[in-house]
LONUZA-747126 format. One record per residue (C-alpha): residue in one letter; chain; residue number from 1; z, x, y. Coordinates in nm, 3 decimals. Example, Ala and Ser with C-alpha at 12.3 -4.5 7.8 and 13.67 -1.06 7.14 Angstrom:
<atoms>
  rest  kette   nr        w        u        v
     A      A    1    0.780    1.230   -0.450
     S      A    2    0.714    1.367   -0.106
</atoms>
This chain:
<atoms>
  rest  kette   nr        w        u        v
     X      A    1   10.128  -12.221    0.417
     X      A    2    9.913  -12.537    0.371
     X      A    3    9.752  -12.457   -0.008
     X      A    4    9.489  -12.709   -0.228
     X      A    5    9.723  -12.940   -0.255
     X      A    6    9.779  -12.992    0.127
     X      A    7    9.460  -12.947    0.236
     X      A    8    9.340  -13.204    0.025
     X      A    9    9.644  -13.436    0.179
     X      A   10    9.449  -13.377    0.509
     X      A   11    9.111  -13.424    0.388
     X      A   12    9.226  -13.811    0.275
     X      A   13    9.394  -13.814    0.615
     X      A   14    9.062  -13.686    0.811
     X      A   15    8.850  -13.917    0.613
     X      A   16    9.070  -14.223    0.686
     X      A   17    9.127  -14.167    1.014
     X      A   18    8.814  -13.968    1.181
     X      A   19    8.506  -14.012    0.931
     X      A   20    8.207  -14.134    1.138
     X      A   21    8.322  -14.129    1.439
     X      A   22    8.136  -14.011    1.719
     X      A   23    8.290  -13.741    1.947
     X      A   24    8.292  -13.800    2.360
     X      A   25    8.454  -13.484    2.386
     X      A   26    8.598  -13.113    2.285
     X      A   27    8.906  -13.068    2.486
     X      A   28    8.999  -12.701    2.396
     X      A   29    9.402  -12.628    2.503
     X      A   30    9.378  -12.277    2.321
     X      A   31    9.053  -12.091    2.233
     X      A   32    9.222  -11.779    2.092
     X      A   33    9.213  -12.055    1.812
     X      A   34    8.831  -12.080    1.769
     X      A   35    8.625  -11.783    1.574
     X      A   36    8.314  -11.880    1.797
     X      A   37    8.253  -11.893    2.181
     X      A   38    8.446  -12.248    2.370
     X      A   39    8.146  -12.324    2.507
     X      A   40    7.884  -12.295    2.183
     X      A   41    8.216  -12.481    2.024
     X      A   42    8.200  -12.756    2.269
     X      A   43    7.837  -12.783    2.260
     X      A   44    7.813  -12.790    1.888
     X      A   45    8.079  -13.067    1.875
     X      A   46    7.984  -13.323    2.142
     X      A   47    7.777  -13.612    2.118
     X      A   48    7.828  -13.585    1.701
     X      A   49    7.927  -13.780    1.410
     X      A   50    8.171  -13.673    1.184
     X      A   51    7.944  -13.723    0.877
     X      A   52    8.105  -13.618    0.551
     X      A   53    8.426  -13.394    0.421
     X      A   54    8.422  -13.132    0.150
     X      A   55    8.694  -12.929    0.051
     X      A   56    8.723  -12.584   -0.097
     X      A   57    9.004  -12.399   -0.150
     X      A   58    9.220  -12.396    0.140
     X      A   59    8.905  -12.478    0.370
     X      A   60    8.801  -12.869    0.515
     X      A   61    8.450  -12.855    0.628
     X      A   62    8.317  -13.162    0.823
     X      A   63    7.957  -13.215    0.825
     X      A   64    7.826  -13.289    1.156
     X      A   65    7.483  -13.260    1.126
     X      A   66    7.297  -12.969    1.075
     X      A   67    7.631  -12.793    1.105
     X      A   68    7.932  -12.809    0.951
     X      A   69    8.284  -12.762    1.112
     X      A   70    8.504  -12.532    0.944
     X      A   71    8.897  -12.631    0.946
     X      A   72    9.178  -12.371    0.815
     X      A   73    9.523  -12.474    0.860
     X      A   74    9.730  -12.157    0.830
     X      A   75   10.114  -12.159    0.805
     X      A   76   10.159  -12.445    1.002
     X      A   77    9.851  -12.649    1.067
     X      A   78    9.794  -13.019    1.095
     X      A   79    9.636  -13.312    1.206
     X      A   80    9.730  -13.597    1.397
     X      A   81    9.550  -13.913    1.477
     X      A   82    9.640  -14.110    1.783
     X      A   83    9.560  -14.390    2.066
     X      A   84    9.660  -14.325    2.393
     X      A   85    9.639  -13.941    2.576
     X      A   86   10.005  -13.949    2.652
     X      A   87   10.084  -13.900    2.255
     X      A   88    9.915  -13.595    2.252
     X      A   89   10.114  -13.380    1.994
     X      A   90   10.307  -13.016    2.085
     X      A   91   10.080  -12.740    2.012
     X      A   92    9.766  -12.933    2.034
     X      A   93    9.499  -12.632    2.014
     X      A   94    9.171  -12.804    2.033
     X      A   95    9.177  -13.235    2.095
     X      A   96    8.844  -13.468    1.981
     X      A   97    8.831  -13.762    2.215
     X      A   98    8.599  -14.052    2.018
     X      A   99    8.378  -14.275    2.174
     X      A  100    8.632  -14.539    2.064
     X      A  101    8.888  -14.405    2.331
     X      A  102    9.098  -14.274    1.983
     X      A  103    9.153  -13.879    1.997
     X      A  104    9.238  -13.640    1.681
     X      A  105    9.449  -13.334    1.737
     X      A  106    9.402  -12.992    1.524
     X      A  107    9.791  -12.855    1.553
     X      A  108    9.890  -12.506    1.487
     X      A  109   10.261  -12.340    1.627
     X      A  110   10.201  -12.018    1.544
     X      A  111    9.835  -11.966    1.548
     X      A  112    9.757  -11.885    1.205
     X      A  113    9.468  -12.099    1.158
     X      A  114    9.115  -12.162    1.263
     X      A  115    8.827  -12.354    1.404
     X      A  116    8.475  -12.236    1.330
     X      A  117    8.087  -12.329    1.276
     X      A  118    7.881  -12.271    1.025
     X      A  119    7.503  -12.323    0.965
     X      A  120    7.534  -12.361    0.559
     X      A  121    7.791  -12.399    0.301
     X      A  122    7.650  -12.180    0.048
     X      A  123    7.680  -11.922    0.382
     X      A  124    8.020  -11.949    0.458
     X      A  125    8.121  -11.940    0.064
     X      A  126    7.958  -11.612   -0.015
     X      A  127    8.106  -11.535    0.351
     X      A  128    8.448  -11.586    0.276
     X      A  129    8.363  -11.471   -0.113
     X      A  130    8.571  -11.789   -0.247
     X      A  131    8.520  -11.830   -0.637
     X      A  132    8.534  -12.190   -0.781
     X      A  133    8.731  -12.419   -0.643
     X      A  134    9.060  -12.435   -0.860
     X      A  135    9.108  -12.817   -0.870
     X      A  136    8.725  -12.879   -0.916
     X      A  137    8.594  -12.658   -1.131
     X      A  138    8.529  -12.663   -1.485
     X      A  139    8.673  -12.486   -1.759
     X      A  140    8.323  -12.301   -1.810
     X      A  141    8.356  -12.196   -1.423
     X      A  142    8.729  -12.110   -1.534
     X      A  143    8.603  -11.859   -1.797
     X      A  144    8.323  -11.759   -1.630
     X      A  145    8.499  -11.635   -1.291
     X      A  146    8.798  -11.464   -1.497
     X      A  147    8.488  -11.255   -1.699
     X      A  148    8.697  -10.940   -1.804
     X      A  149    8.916  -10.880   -1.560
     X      A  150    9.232  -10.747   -1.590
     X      A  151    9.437  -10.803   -1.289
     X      A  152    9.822  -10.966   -1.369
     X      A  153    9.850  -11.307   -1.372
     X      A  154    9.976  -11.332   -1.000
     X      A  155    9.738  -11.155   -0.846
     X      A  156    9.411  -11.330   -1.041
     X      A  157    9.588  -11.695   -0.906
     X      A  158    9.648  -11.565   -0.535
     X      A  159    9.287  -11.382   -0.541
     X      A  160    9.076  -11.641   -0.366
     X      A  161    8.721  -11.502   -0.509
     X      A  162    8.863  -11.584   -0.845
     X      A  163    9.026  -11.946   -0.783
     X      A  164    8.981  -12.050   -0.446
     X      A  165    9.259  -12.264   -0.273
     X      A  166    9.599  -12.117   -0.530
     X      A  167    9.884  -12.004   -0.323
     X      A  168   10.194  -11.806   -0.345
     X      A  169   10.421  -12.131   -0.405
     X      A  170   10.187  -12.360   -0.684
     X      A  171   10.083  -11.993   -0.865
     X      A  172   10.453  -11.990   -0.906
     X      A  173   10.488  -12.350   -1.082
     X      A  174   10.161  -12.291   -1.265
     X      A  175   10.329  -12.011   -1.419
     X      A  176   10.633  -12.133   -1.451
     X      A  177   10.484  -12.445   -1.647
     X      A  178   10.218  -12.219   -1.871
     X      A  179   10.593  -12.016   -1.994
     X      A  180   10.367  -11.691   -1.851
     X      A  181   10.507  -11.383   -1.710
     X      A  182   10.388  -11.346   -1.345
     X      A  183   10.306  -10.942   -1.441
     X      A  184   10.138  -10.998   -1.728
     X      A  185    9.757  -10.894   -1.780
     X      A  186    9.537  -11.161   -1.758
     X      A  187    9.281  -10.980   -2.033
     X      A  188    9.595  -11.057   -2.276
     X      A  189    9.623  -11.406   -2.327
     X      A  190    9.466  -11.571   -2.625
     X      A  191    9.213  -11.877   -2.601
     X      A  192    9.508  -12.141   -2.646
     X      A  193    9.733  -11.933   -2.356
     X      A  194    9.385  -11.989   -2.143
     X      A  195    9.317  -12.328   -2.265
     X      A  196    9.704  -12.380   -2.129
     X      A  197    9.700  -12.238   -1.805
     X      A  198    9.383  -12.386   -1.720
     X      A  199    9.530  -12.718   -1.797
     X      A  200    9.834  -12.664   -1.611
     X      A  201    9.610  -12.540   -1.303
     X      A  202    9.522  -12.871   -1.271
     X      A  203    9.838  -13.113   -1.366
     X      A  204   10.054  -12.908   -1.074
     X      A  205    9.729  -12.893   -0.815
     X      A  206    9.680  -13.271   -0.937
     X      A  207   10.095  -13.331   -0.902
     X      A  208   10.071  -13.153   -0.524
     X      A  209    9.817  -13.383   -0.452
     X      A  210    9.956  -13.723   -0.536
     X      A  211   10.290  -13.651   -0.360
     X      A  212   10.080  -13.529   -0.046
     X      A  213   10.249  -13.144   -0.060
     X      A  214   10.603  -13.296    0.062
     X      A  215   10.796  -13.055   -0.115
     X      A  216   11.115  -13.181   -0.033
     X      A  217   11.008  -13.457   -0.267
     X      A  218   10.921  -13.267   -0.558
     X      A  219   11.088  -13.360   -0.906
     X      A  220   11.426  -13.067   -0.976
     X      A  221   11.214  -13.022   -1.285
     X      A  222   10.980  -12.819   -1.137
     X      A  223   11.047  -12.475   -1.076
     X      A  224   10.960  -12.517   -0.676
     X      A  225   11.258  -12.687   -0.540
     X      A  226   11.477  -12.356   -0.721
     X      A  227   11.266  -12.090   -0.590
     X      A  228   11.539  -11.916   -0.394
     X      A  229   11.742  -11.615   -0.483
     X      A  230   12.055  -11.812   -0.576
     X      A  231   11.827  -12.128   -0.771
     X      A  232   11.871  -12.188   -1.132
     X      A  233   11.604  -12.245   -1.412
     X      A  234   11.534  -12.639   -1.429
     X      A  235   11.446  -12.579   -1.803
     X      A  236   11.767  -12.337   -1.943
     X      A  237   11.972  -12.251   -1.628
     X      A  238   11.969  -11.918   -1.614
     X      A  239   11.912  -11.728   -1.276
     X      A  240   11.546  -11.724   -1.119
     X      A  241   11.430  -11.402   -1.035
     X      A  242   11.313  -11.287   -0.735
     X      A  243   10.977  -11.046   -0.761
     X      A  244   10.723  -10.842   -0.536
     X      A  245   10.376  -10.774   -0.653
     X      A  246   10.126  -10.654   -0.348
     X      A  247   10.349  -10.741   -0.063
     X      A  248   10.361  -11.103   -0.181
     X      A  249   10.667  -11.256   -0.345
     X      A  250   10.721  -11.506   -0.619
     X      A  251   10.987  -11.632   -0.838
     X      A  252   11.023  -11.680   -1.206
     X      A  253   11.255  -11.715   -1.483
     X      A  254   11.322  -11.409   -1.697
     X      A  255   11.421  -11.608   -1.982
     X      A  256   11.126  -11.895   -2.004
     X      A  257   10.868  -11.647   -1.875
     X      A  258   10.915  -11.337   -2.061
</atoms>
């Protein structure tokens, strides 16, 4: 599932490609896709200019004034920037055509994503209850949003009102690299264990970033490319452990993470 990292990948993509361009028209192949009506879609849409990008979390929001257009990517989302109608990608949801005869696709196979509208940011964040952003926010943010709580260390990374845009895979490597125990209590670790994983929050969101999520390309000294039941510990070699915490499973090694 597309995380920060990714979604950040397409917001450099979007920007390059798509930014200020005006929109002839909304070509919707599947509304089951959109959160809001085809037709107040449509409407919303034509005629505008995509203005400016933001990203939070897992979330691109384009500004196209006075509302902004909300872009989640679920498991397999994408984008895809082309010239001529016969390219159109496989599983093409909704298509913008540009008055400069260019068209951008929003992809999605298996329909875990989303298109919608919103009137206001500071709406759709308290919406969507998303905390800081976890590759823009400050270390005061950091210690604000963690207050007291006491959830394990897994479970405050996935929870998106606490760092917004931390999925299953990087709250693995951000683990792996802080030498943390994904069960451990979050209310436990000591100001240079925070200082540490807040610093590591950033170096693998910042790392996901500049090699554009390709994981396949991802240095065998991370823990990523071994997260499988038979991979072995980049740092000592012993046997990464499989675990299950809330329905959601990780990987970690017993021996650096204890």
């Amino acid at each position: 599932m597309p995380e920060l990292s990714e979604v950040e990948t397409f917001k450099k993509y979007f920007d390059k490609t798509s930014l200020n361009h005006v929109i002839k028209e909304v070509k919707i192949r599947d509304e089951r896709i959109l959160k809001v009506s085809k037709e107040i879609f449509a409407k919303a849409l034509k005629n505008k200019k995509f203005q400016e990008t933001i990203r939070h979390g897992k979330y691109l929001l384009i500004k196209i004034d006075p509302q902004y257009l909300i872009m989640h990517f679920g498991m397999t989302g994408d984008l895809e920037y082309f010239e001529n109608a016969t390219d159109e990608p496989k599983y093409t949801k909704v298509l913008f055509q540009f008055t400069n005869g260019h068209f951008l696709s929003y992809i999605s196979q298996r329909m875990f994503g989303h298109l919608d509208l919103t009137n206001s940011l500071e709406d759709f964040l308290d919406k969507k209850n998303l905390g800081p952003d976890a590759y823009k926010m400050s270390y005061d943010d950091y210690k604000t949003t963690l207050g007291r709580r006491s959830a394990i260390m897994k479970s405050a990374l996935l929870n998106q009102s606490i760092f917004a845009g931390i999925g299953n895979i990087y709250s693995d490597e951000i683990l792996f690299q802080s030498k943390l125990n994904p069960k451990r209590k979050i209310n436990t670790l000591d100001e240079n264990e925070l200082k540490e994983l807040f610093q590591n929050i950033k170096k693998v969101l910042q790392y996901g970033i500049d090699f554009k999520g390709e994981l396949e390309n991802y240095s065998k000294d991370l823990l990523i490319p071994h997260r499988s039941k038979d991979g072995e510990c980049p740092t000592c070699e012993s046997r990464i452990e499989r675990y299950e915490i809330s329905g959601r499973h990780g990987f970690f090694c017993p021996k650096c993470q204890k």
